[in-house]
N, C-alpha and C positions, 0 to 999 in steps of 0.2 A: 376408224372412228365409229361407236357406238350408235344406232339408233336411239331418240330421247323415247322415254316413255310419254314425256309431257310435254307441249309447247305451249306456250300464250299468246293469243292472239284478239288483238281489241277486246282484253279486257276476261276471257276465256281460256282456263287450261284445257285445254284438248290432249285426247291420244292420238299421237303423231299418226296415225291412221286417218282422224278425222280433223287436223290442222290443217284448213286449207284457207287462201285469198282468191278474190274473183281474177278470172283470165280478162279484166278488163282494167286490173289495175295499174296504174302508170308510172310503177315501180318495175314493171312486168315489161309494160310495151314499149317504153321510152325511155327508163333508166330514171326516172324520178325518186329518188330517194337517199337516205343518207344511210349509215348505218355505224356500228362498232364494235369492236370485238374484245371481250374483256375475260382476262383471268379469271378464273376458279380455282380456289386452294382451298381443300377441306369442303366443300361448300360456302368459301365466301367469296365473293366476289373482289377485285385489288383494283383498287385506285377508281373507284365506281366515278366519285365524284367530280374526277378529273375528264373523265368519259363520257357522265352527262352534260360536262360543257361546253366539250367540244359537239358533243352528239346536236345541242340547240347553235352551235354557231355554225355548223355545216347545214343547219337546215333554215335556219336564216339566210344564207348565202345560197339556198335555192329560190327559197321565197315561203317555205312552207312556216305553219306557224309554227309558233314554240311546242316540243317536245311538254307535257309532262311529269317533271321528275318524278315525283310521285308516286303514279301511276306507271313509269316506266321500273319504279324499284319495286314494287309490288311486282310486277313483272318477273323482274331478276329474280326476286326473293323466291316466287312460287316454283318456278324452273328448276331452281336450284334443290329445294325440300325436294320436288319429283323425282329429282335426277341426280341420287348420290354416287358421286364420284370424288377419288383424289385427286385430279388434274383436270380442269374443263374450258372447253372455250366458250361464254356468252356470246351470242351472238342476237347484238338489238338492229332492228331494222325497222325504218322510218320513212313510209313513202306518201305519194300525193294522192295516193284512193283512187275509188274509182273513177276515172275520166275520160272521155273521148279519143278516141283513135286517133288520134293528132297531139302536140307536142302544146295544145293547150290544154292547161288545167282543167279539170271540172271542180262542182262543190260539194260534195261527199267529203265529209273528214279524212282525215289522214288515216293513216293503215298502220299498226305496229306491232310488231310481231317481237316478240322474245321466244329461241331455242338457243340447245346447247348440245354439244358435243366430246367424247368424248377427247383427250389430249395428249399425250408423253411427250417427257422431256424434250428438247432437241440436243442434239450432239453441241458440246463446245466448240468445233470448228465447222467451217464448209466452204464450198467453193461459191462465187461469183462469175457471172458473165455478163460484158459491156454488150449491149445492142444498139443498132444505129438509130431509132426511133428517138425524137425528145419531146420532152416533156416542154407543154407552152405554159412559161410562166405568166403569163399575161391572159391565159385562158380565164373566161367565167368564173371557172368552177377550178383554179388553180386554188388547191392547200382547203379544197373540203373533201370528206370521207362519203365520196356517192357511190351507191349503186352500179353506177358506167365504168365496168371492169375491164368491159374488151382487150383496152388495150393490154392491159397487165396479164391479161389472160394468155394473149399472142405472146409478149416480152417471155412469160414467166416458161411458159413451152419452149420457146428458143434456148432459153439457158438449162432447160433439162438434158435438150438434145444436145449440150456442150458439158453432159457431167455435172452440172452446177444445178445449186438447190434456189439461188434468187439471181436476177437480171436488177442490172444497176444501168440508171437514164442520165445523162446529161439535159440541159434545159435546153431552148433554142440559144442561147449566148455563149451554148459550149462550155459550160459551168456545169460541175457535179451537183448531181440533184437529190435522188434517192431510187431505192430499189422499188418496184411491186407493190410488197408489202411490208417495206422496210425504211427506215433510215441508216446514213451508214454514218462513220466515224474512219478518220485517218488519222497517222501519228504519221509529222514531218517533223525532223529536227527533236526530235522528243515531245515538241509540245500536240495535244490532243483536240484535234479542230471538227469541228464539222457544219456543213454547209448554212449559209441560211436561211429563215423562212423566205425570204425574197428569189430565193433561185423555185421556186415554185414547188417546193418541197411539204409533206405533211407537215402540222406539228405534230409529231407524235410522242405522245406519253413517255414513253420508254426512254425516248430520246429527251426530253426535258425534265426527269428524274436524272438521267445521266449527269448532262449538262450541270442540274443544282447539286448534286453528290460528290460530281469529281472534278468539278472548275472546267469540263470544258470550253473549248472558245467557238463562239461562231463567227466562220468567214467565208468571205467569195471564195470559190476553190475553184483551179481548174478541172476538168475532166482526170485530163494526165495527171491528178494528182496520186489516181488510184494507182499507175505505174511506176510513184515516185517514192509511195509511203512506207514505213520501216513495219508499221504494222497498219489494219484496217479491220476495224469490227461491225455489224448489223446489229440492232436495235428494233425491238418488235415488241409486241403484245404477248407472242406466243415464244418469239427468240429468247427474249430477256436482253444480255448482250452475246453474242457469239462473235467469236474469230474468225476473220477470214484467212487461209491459209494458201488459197488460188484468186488471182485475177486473171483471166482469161487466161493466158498459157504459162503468164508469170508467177512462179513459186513464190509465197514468203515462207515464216518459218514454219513448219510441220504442228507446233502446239503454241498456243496464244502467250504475244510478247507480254515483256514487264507490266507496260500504259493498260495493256487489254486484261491481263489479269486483275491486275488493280482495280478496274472498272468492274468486272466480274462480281470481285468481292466485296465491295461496296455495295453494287446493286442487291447483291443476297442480302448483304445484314441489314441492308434499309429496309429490304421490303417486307423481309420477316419482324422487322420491329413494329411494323406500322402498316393495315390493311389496307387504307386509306390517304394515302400520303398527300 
């Protein structure tokens, strides 16, 4: 990934030489903050608007105030003019500013930072790996995009170290939940399910373009269902949809089934119709 030339930060494009936030911010010391990661095609940014709204209801669900848009597409915009590239990942980030060494707030406005990096395609298929770790659906901060990576940090290392490019969490009820930085999708019986937001899962984008494009269904799943399914695909920002081809030692097929191709194809020609869906 490319160094940007440009970042914005509260309201400033900087060169990433001099884009900096204070070592006291509590996005920094404590994990206060939200954030999202959005495509770049050509220099335009996909599905923005879907992204800022998730981006104010995760940060409602901190406490911090409303993101705004506005200002945050000003943001995008200027990044993007600095930073031409054909493939890019936005990345907006939305913290609680600067505050006390403690996991109280202070009152210093929020912090927000727009860069970008560069992106390539990802392969149509990849491997998955199950880790024992789950995801508490009943957490706080269940089904918002914060800052507090750790754990995904740990999950997403374990499954390199098993050959696999994302780690897939059950919840605490032992319900499939989602990867990292992913949602996934299974095919049992032919029909195409994937988990729902109640197993404490993102909503994520990619995954609710799918869901309206290709009828998927959403249901409680068990875990085992990743061991059960005929096929199973990831859903991401950066994925689009990809195949999976391994779960953990279990082979499926070598190139993405009928359900997952289908889904593939559909997600292309949507999102090339439509920048903003």
């Amino acid at each position: 990934m490319s160094n940007p030339t440009g970042i914005w930060v509260n309201g400033s494009l900087l060169a990433s030489g001099d884009a900096m936030v204070s070592v006291l911010d509590h996005g920094l010391t404590v994990g206060d903050g939200v954030f999202e990661t959005v495509k770049a095609v050509e220099g335009r940014a996909f599905a923005l608007t879907r992204h800022l709204e998730r981006l104010t209801r995760s940060a409602r669900g901190l406490g911090l105030p409303d993101p705004d848009h506005d200002r945050v597409r000003e943001g995008v915009e200027r990044v993007l003019t600095a930073n031409p590239m054909p493939l890019g990942r936005v990345r907006i980030t939305y913290t609680g500013g600067i505050s006390p060494l403690s996991s109280e707030r202070g009152t210093a406005p929020a912090t927000l930072v727009v860069a970008i990096g560069s992106a390539a395609p990802r392969p149509d298929t990849t491997a998955v790996q199950t880790v024992p770790w789950r995801r508490n659906e009943h957490s706080a901060v269940a089904g918002l995009k914060t800052t507090s990576y750790a754990e995904n940090v740990v999950a997403l290392a374990a499954a390199h170290r098993a050959g696999a490019s994302e780690a897939l969490f059950a919840n605490t009820a032992g319900r499939l939940c989602e990867g990292t930085g992913s949602n996934v999708f299974v095919v049992l019986g032919g029909r195409l399910l994937t988990p729902t937001l109640a197993s404490g899962c993102l909503a994520g984008i990619t995954r609710q373009l799918v869901i309206d494009w290709t009828g998927a269904e959403e249901r409680d799943l068990p875990f085992e269902a990743l061991q059960q399914a005929e096929e199973v695909f990831l859903t991401s920002t950066t994925r689009d949809v990809q195949a999976v081809t391994r779960v953990d030692t279990r082979d499926l097929a070598p190139t993405p089934g009928p359900v997952t191709l289908k889904a593939m194809a559909q997600f292309a020609e949507r999102s090339a119709d439509d920048i903003d869906p």
